[in-house]
C-alpha positions in Angstrom: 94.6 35.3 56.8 90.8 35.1 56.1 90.3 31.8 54.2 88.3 32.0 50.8 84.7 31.5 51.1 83.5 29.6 47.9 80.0 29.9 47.3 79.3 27.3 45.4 80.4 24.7 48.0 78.7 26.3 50.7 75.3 27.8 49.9 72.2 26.1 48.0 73.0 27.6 44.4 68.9 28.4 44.8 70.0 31.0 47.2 71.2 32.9 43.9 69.1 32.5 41.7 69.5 35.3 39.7 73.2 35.7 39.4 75.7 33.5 37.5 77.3 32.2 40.9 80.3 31.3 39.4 80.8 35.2 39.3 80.3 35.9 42.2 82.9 37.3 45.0 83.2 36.7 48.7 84.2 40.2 49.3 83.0 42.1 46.4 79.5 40.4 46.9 79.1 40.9 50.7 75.7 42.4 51.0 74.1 40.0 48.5 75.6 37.5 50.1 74.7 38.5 53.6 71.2 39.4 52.4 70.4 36.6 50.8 71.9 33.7 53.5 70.3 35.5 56.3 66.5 36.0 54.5 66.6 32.1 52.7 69.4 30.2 54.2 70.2 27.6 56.8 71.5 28.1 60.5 74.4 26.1 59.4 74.7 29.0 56.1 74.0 31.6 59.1 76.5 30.3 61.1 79.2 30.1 58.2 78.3 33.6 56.9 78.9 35.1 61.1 82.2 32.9 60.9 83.8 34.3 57.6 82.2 38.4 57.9 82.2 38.8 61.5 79.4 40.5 63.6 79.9 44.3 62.8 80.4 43.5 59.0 76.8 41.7 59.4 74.9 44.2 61.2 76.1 46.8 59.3 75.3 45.8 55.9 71.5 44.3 57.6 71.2 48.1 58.9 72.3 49.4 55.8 69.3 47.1 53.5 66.4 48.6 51.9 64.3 45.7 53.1 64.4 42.3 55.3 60.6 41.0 55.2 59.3 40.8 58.5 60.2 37.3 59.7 64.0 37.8 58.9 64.0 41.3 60.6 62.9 40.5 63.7 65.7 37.1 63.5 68.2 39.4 63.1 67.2 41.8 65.9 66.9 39.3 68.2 70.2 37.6 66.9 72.2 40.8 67.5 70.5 42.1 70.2 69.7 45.4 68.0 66.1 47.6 68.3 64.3 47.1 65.2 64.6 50.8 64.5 68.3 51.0 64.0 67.7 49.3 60.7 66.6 51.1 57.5 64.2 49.0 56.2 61.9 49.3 59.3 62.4 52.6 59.8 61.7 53.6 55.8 58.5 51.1 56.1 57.0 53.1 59.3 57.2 56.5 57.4 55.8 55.2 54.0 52.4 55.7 53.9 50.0 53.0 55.4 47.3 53.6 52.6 44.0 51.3 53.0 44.4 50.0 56.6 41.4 49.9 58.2 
């Protein structure tokens, strides 16, 4: 049996800013959860996360975001030894228009 993650013991409340994290669900918050450890967290929050979601719950919701900034993207693909291209937010950011590069 999965033991129960409890955020605010865990994570830097800063991590969620913008949500009342007394509200917030382990399982029914996943991808914010996920998304906002592995772009502003810890190793030791990283680590944690890996232990309580497991690897393909991780790499599927990361492949599944509509953006990791640059820095966090290329952690991740390294991390779980995953081409950059299997994720949507670098694929949607190479076929957006690159207007005013020069």
């Amino acid at each position: 049996m999965k033991k129960i993650l409890l955020i605010t013991d865990i994570f830097n409340p800063t991590l969620f800013w913008d949500v009342d994290v007394s509200t917030l669900n382990a399982e029914k918050s996943s991808r914010l959860i996920i998304e906002r450890v592995f772009s502003l967290g810890t190793i030791d929050e990283i680590k944690t996360v890996i232990e309580y979601y497991g690897k393909d719950r991780i790499v599927n919701t990361l492949e599944s975001l509509n953006y990791l900034d640059p820095k966090t993207l290329n952690f991740v693909s390294v991390l779980f030894d995953k081409p950059k291209n299997e994720f949507r937010c670098y694929v949607k950011r190479q076929s957006g228009p690159q207007l005013w590069n020069s």
